[in-house]
C-alpha positions, 0 to 999 in steps of 0.5 A, a space after each residue: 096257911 102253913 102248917 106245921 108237921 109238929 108245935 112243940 112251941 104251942 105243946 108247952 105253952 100251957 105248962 110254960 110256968 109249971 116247968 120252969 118252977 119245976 126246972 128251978 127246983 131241981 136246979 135248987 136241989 142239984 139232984 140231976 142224975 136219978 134222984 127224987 124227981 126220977 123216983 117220983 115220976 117213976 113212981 106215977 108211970 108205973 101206977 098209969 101203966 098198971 105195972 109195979 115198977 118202972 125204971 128211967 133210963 136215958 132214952 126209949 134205945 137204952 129202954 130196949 137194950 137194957 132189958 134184952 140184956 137183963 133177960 140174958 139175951 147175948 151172942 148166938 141169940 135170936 130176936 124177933 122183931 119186924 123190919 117196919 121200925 125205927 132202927 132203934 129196935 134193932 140196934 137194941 138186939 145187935 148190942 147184945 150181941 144177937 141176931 135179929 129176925 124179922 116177921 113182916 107186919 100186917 097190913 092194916 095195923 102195920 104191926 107184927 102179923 102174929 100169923 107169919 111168927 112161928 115160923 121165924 121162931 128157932 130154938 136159938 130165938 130167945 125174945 119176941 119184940 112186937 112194935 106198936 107202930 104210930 100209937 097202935 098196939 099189936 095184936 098181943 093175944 095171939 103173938 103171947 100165946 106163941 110165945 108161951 107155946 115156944 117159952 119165949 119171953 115178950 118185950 113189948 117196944 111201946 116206944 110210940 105207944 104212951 096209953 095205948 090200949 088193948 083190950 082195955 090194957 095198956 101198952 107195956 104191960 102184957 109183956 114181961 116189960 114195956 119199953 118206951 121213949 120219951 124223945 121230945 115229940 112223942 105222945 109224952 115227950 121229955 125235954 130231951 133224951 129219956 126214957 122208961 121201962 115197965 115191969 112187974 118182974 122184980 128180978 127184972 127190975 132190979 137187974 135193968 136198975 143196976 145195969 143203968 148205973 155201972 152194974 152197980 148194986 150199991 155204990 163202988 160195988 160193980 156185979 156185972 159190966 153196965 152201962 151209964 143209962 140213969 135218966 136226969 132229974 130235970 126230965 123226971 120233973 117235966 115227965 111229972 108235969 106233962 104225964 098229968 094232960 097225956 090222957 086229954 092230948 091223947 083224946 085230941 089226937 083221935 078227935 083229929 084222926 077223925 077228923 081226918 079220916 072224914 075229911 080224907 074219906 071216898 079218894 081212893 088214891 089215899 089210905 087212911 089209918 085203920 084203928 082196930 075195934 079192940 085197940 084204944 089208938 093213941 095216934 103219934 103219927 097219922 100216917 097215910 098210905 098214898 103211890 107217888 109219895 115223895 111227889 106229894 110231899 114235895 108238893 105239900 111243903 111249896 103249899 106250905 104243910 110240913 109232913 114226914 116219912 116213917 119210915 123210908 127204908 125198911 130195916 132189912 134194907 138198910 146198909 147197916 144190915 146188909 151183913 144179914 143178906 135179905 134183899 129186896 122183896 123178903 118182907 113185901 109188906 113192909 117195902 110196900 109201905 115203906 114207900 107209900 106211907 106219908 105222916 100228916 101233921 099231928 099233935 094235939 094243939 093242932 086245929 079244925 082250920 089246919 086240919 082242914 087245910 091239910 085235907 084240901 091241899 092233900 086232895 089237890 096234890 092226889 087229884 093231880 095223881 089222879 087225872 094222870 092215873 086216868 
């Protein structure tokens, strides 16, 4: 059997007619940049989140990088972030000009370990940017109460986190902001390139609003220097329908995670996500832990299961970076993980059948691991 490491074909099948009626409406209206479809859509995220606004923009990168850039991050500032991320997180601080410093993750939840914090932290460190890794939230508490200690405002990149939990909150709402994408094969994913910002800052607001247009606090009147960052009318409109089913494709995710994580129970040689006790996961990626990771996922593509590596080279690592001079080695979490972690195939058309060959072709390739460990 084949099996596909994401169906985006089966995802919208069910809303097939829905979002071609929808697309049709805003082709009949021609309000593709911002407009009514943006608002409304806005409008419904701010109120799932539980914030008093959200702000569309043009993907999860500018998300990130408008709100750095809102909160007077600039040159001779220092962000802290972790080196396990997409290098989104990254650029977003770079293109403000400021330096990124980074704090390895934890070892089971793969997000930032809030006991290695303070001491990155500095008096040019301005904004601490905790990831919330495969659909996992970071633990909040401790990491918001050394930011208040510091002054420190808390950008929360929720970019893979779309109705997360902790704690019973949702993820982008327990710092000044959440950012998050809306790249088609996330948890709720756009038709292209979207994305969002979550605040209950109104001033905050207000500035990413007008940065997204040209710096624009009404038409022809520039105050600042923006960007072009408005989200589409035709991505509002799908958003609207696919927010509706987030919270039941979400609780198909974790039924497959359990499902996995029965199957794949009692092999040592393969580490299976770890869901803490106070957080609600959201599982965009199940991803393993296993040693000769690239051999398996050669070995399971000829038995035909496409699988995927998030993420290969830790940011720190990466040539764009050098010029920060860490070597191999400052961040071991981090590397470790770089070089075992394997992501499954997910999303919530998948079935038990698939699901099970998964498991048996995965068991048979770290078996083989295992007879020549022995």
């Amino acid at each position: 059997m084949k099996v596909p490491f994401l169906d985006l074909v089966a995802h919208h099948a069910s809303i097939r007619e829905q979002v071609d009626a929808a697309i049709a409406e805003v082709i009949d209206s021609g309000a593709f940049a911002g407009g009514p479809f943006v608002a409304r859509f806005e409008d419904e995220f701010a109120a799932y989140c539980g914030r008093g606004a959200a702000i569309g923009v043009g993907s999860g990168t500018e998300a990130l990088w408008l709100t750095l850039l809102a909160l007077g991050v600039g040159p001779g500032d220092e962000v802290v972030t972790v080196p396990s991320t997409f290098l989104a997180t990254v650029e977003a601080i770079s293109f403000c000009g400021a330096r990124p410093v980074f704090v390895d993750i934890e070892e089971r939840t793969y997000t930032l370990d809030p006991d290695q914090l303070e001491r990155a932290i500095s008096p040019r460190t301005k904004v601490i940017i905790p990831v919330h890794l495969f659909g996992q939230m970071a633990d909040m508490d401790p990491i918001l109460q050394i930011a208040a200690r510091h002054d420190l405002r808390v950008v929360e990149d929720a970019c893979q986190a779309h109705g997360a939990r902790y704690h019973g909150k949702r993820a982008g709402t327990l710092g000044i902001a959440g950012c998050f994408s809306f790249y088609p094969g996330k948890n709720l994913g756009a038709f292209g390139e979207a994305g969002a910002v979550v605040t209950n800052d109104a001033a905050l607001e207000a500035k990413i609003k007008e940065l997204r247009d040209h710096g624009q606090v009404r038409k022809y009147f520039h105050s600042s220097i923006g960007w072009n960052a408005r989200m589409d009318g035709i991505q509002g409109a799908v958003l609207s329908i696919k927010l509706a089913r987030l919270d039941a494709a979400n609780a198909m995710r974790r039924a497959h995670a359990e499902l996995y994580d029965e199957l794949l129970s009692g092999l040592d040689s393969i580490l299976t996500p770890v869901a803490m006790p106070f957080n609600e996961h959201i599982y965009h990626a199940y991803a393993i832990r296993v040693p000769d990771r690239d051999r398996i996922l050669r070995e399971l593509a000829d038995r035909g299961i496409s699988c995927a590596i998030h993420y290969p080279i830790p940011v720190h690592l990466q040539e764009a970076y050098r010029a920060l001079g860490l070597n191999a080695g400052a961040f071991p979490v981090s590397e470790q993980c770089a070089n075992e972690f394997l992501s499954l195939p997910m999303f919530p058309e998948l079935t038990e059948e698939q699901i099970g060959c998964v498991a048996n072709e995965l068991k048979a390739c770290a078996g083989k691991m295992n007879a020549c460990a022995v």
